[in-house]
C-alpha positions in Angstrom: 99.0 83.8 104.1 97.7 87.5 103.1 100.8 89.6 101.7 101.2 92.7 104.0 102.2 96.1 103.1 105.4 96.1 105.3 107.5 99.3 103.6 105.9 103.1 103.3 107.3 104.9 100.6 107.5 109.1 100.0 108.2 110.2 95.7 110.6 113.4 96.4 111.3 113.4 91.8 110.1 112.1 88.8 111.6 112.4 85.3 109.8 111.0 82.6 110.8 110.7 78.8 108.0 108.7 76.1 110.2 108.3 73.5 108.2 107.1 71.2 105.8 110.7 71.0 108.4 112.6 72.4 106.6 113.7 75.3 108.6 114.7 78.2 108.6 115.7 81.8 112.1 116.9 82.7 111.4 117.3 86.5 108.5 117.9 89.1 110.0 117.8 92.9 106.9 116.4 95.2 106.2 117.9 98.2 106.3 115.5 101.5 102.7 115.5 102.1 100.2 117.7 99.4 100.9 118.2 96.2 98.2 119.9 93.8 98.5 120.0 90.0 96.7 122.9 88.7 96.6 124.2 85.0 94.8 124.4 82.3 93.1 121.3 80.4 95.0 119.4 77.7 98.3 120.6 79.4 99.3 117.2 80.8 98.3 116.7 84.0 97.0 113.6 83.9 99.8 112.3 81.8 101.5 113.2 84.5 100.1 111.0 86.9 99.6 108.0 84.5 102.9 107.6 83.8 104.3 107.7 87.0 101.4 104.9 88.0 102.9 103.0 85.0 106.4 103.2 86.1 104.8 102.2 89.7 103.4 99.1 88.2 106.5 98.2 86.2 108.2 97.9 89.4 105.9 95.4 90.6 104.5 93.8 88.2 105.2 91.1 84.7 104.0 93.5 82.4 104.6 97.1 80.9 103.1 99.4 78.1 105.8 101.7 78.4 107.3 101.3 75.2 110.3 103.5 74.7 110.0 105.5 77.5 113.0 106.1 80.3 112.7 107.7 83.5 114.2 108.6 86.9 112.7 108.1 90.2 113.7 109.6 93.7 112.2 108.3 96.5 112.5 107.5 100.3 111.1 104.3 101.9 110.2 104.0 105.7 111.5 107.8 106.3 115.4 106.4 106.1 117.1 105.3 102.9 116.7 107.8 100.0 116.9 105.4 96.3 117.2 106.2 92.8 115.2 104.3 90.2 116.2 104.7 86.8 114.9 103.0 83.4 114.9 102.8 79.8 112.8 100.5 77.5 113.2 99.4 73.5 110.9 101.5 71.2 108.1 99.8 69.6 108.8 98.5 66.3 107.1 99.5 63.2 103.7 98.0 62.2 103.7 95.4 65.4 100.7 95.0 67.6 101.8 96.3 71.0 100.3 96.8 74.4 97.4 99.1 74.0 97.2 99.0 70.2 94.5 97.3 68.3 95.3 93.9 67.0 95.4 92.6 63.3 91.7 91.0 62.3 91.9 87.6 62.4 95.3 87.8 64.9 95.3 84.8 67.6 94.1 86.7 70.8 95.1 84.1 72.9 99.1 84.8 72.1 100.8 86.9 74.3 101.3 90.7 73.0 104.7 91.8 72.6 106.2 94.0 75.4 109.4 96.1 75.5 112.5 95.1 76.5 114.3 96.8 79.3 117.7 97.9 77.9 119.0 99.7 81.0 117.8 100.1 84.3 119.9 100.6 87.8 118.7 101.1 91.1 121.3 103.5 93.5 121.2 104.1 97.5 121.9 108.2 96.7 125.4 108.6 99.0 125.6 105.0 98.8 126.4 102.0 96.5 124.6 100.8 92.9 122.6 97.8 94.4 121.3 96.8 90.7 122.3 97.8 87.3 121.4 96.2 84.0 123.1 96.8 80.6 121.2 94.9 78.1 120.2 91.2 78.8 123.3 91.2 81.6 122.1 91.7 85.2 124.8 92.8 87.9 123.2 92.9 92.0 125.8 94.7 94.1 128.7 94.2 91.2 127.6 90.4 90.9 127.0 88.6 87.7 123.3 86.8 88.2 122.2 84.6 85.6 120.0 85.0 82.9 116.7 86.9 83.6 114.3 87.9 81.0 114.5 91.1 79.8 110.9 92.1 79.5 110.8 92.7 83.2 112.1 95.4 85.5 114.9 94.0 88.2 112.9 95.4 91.1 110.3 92.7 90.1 113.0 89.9 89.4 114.8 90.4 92.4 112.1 91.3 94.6 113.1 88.6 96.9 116.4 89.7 97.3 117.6 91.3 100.6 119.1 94.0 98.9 116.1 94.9 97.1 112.6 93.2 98.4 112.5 96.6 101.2 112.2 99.1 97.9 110.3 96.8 95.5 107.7 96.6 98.4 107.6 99.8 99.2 105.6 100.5 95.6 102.7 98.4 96.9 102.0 101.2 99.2 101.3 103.6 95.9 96.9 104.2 95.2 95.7 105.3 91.7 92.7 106.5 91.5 90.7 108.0 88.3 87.4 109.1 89.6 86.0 109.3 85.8 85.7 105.4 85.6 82.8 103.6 87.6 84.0 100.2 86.6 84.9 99.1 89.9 81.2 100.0 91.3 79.9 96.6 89.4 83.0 94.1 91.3 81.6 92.5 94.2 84.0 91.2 97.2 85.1 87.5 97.2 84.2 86.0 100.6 87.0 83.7 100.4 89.2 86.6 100.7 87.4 87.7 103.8 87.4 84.2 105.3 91.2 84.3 104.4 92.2 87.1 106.5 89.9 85.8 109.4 91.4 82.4 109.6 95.8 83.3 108.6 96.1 86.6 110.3 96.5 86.3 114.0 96.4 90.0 114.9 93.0 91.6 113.9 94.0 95.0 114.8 92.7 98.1 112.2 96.8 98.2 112.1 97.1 94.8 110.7 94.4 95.0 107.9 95.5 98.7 106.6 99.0 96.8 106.1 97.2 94.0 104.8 97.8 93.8 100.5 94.3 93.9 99.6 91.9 95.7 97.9 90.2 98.7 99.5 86.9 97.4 99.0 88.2 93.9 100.4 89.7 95.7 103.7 85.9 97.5 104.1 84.3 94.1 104.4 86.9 92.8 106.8 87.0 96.2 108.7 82.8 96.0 109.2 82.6 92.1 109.8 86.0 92.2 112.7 85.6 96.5 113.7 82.1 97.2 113.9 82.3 100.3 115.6 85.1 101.6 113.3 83.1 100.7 110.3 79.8 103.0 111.9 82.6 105.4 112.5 83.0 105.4 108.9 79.4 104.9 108.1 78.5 108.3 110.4 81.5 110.3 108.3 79.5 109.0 104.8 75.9 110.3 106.8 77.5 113.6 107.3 77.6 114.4 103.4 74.7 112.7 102.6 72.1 112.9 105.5 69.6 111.5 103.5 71.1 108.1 104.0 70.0 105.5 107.1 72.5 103.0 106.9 75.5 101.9 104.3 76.9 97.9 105.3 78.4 95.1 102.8 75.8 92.2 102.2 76.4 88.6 101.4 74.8 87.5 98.0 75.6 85.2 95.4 77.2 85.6 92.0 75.8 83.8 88.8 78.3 80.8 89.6 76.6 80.4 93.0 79.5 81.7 95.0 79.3 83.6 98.0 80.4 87.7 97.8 80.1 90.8 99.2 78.5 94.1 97.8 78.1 97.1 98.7 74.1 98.5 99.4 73.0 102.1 101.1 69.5 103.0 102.5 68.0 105.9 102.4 65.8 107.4 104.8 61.8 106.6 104.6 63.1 103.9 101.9 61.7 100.6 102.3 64.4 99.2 99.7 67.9 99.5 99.4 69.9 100.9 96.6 71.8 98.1 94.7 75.1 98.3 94.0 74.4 98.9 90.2 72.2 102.3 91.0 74.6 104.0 93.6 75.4 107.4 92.5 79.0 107.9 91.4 79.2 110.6 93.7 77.7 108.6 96.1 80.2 105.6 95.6 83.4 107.9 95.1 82.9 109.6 98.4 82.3 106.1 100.3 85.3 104.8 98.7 87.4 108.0 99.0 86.6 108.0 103.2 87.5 104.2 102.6 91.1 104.3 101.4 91.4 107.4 104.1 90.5 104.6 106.6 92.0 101.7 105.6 95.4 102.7 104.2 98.3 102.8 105.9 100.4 106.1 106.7 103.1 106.0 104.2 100.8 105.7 101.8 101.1 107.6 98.4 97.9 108.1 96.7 97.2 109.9 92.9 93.9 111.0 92.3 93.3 112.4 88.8 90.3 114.8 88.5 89.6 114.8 92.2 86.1 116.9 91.7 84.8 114.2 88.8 81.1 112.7 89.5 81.1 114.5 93.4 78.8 117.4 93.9 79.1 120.4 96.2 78.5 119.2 99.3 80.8 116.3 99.0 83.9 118.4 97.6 84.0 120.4 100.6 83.9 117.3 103.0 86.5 115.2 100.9 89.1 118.0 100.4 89.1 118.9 104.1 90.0 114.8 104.7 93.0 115.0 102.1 94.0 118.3 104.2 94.3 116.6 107.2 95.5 113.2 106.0 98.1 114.8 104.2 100.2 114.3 107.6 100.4 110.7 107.1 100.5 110.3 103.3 101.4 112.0 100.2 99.0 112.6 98.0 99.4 113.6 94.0 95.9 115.1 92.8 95.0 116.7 89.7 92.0 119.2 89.8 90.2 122.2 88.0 87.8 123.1 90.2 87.8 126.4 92.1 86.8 125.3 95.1 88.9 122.6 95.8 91.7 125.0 94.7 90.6 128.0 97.1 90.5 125.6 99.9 93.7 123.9 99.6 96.9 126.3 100.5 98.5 127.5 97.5 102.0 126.6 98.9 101.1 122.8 97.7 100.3 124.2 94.3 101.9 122.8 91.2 101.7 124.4 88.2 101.7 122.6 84.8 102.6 124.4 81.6 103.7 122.7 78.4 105.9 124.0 75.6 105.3 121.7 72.4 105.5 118.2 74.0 107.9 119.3 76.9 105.8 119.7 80.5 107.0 121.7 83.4 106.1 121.9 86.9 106.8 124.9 89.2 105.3 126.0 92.6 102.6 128.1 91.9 103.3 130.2 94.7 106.9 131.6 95.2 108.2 132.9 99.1 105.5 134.3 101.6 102.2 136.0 100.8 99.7 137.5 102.9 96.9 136.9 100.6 93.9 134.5 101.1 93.7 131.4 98.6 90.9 132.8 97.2 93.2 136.3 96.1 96.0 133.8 94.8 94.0 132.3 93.0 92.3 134.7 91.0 96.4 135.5 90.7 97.2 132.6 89.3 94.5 132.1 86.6 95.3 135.6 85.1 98.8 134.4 85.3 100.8 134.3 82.0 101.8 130.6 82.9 98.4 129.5 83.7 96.4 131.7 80.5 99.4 130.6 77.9 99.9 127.1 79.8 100.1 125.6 76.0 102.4 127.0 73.9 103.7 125.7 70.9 107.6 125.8 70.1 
């Protein structure tokens, strides 16, 4: 039976320490719906959003790269019960071949890389009781001894069963990265048995039920043309609107070198007698279909990071995709990281975030400060002959 996304989720702080480089990010406060991180490049933007997708993934997942780091999360899950989510992991010991270093020639690849231990970690109900705390290797779930876990994994992922916890380790599934500079996913092709799946162990077909469904985006387009046809041309009519050179856009079955059945992804253009290949869509092209994608099959309560938003998508399509996130915005957060001026001039500067650094400390600040009268375009030309923005790197 298909997982199902059962608990949204809404990041109010994030506190992030890398201990091993010393990079830090004392504080940025999220705003409910929009938040925009503006600055200029090399000031840690992206960082930002990385490392709070790798915190994200350490609550729901075996393994972590975040060696030395510590943090503290604030968040709310299903608009009710406001959590605290703290962390800190060993520091990566001299000379040995950790997570995202290169190995030793000659190492055996097929042994497991080391990964950091987690020395302390708790998990609070803020106005409420410690549900989780671990001190070392010992584990205590609402003041209870449990036995021996390993240390290598975060207790939200351990105990993810538990009553006490499986609502909040849940609620991370609901989290979206997306980094708009890679076209890696364009080459993956859908599995059908993952279609056939859905079809045959989830009673309720409803749009509802698949956006809640755990699956892949790409996985809940198939499922979403083959069971809600009209939905999907919905969809396909929104795509025709930025590019109106296009006839038709529809998943096709084919078969993968081992002869099993998939999906992927083709578009026609106009006068075309062939269609375009998955393999020869334009990034820009594949970003926006994917971007309306999530948009339509994601849940509200949904937090979604986008790092360079404007990456591979050309004029047209930035006006189109910035309006959606606008609008969206109502039913899920979004975290997006952008230089370009349009996108900034069109999205209100009270869900600007400003990013300066100082040496390898970051700050966040609202950009814009009380009431102004002045069109995005004015505050922006404000901001970038701001001090903060022109000097956002400074050394200490």
């Amino acid at each position: 039976m298909p997982d199902f996304l059962e608990t949204a989720v809404r990041l109010i702080r994030f506190e992030f320490f890398e201990g091993d480089s010393g990079w830090a990010l004392p504080g940025m406060d999220f705003d409910p719906g929009l938040n925009l991180l503006v600055g200029v490049s090399g000031v840690g933007k992206t960082r930002i959003l990385k490392s709070l997708f790798e915190v994200v993934r350490a609550a729901r997942s075996r393994a972590t790269e975040l060696w030395g780091a510590s943090w503290s999360l604030l968040f709310q899950i299903d608009g009710g019960k406001t959590y605290n989510w703290s962390a800190s992991l060993e520091a990566q010991p001299d000379g040995s071949a950790g997570v995202g270093q290169e190995m030793e020639p000659g190492a055996d690849v097929r042994r497991p890389r080391p990964q950091p231990k987690f020395l302390f970690e708790s998990l609070a109900c803020v106005g409420g009781e410690v549900l989780v705390e671990r001190e070392s290797e010992n584990i205590r779930l609402r003041g209870k001894e449990t036995p021996k876990l390993s240390p290598y994994e975060s207790v939200l992922f351990l105990l993810r069963e538990e009553d006490a916890i499986r609502d909040v380790s849940r609620s991370f599934d609901r989290v979206v990265f997306t980094d708009h500079s890679s076209s890696m996913n364009r080459l993956l092709a859908v599995s059908s048995s993952t279609v056939e799946r859905f079809k045959a162990e989830v009673g309720d077909h409803s749009v509802e039920s698949l956006r809640n469904t755990q699956i892949s985006t790409a996985e809940k387009m198939v499922i979403l043309q083959e069971s809600h046809a009209d939905e999907f041309q919905s969809l396909v009519g929104r795509f025709i609107e930025v590019f109106p050179s296009i006839a038709k856009v529809a998943y096709e079955q084919e078969r993968d070198l081992g002869l099993r059945p998939t999906w992927v992804l083709k578009i026609k253009e106009r006068g075309v007698r062939n269609w375009i290949p998955r393999n020869r869509i334009s990034s820009g092209m594949y970003n926006t279909w994917m971007h309306l994608g999530r948009l339509a099959v994601w849940p509200d309560g949904t937090v979604y990071l986008i790092d360079e938003f404007e990456t591979s998508l050309g004029v047209n399509c930035i006006d189109f995709i910035t309006e959606d996130v606008v609008n969206e915005s109502r039913r899920m957060q979004f975290v997006i990281t952008s230089h370009h001026p349009y996108i900034i001039n069109n999205i209100d500067p009270k869900y600007w975030k400003l990013v300066s650094r100082t040496g390898s400390v970051v700050g966040v600040m609202d950009a814009m400060v009380g009431s102004s009268d002045k069109s995005s375009h004015e505050e922006f030309i404000k901001l970038i002959n701001s001090d903060k923005y022109r000097n956002g790197i400074a050394s200490i």
